[in-house]
N, C-alpha and C positions, 0 to 999 in steps of 0.2 A: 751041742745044744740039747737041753732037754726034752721033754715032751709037752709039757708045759707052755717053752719055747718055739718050738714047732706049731703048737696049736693057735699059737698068735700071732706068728707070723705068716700063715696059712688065713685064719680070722682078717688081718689085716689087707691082704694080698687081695681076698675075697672084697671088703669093705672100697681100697680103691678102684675095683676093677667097676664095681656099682657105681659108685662115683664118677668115672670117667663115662659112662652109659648117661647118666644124669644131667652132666653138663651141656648135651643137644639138648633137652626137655624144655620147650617154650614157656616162659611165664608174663604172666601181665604186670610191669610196673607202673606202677600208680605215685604221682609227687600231690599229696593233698596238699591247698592252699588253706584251710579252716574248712569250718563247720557251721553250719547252724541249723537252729531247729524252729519247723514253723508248722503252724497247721493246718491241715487238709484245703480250709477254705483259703488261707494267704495262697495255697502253691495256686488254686483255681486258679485266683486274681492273677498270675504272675501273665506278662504279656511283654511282648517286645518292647525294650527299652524297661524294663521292670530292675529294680538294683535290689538285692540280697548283701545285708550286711555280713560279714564271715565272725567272728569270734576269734579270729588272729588279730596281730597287730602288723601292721606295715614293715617291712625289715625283720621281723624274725625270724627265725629257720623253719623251714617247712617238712613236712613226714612222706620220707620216699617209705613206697612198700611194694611188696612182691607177693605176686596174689593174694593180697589182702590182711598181710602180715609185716610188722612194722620191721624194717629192716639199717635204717639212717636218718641223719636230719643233715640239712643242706641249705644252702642260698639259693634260690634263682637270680639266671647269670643270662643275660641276653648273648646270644651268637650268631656273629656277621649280620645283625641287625635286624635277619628274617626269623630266628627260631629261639624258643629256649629252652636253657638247659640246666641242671642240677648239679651246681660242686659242694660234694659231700664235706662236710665239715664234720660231723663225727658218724660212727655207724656201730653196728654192734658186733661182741668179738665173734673169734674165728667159730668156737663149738657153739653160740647162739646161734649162727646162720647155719652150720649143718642140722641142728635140732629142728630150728624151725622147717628149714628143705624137709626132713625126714617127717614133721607134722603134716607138710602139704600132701603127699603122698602117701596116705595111711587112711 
């Protein structure tokens, strides 16, 4: 192997061994249902029993994220009737979610 070679696979050796350290690291995921936007005096008014319309439509796929970074879209999927849950229907590829991991962290 050359030196070249050596240096990258040294590079890399170093690159999983960070990676493998990273994988305990806690993050928050968040499944946003929509959005909306309203102002200061509506949120006043907001009161029990108060309904905020979202900006989504009913049935469409909703935005999982990871600390605050957009990471898949998905359905909400009831389970055993008490909780729910998120089946990822698409998500983003392999080196978008290490770029973004490596943005949280910087």
């Amino acid at each position: 192997m050359n030196e070249e070679g050596v240096v990258e696979e040294k590079a890399s050796r170093g690159l999983n061994e960070n990676l493998a350290q990273l994988t305990r690291v806690p993050v928050e995921v968040t499944v946003e249902l929509g959005r909306s936007d309203r102002t200061i005096g509506e949120i006043l008014e907001l009161g029990s029993g108060s309904l905020i319309e979202l900006e989504s439509i009913v049935g469409e796929p909703v935005d999982l994220l990871v600390n605050g970074h957009f990471f898949a879209k998905g359905e909400v999927i009831a389970i055993e009737e008490e909780t729910y849950g998120l089946r990822i229907t698409s998500i983003i590829s392999e080196d978008d979610k290490l770029n973004r991991l490596s943005e949280m962290f910087q």
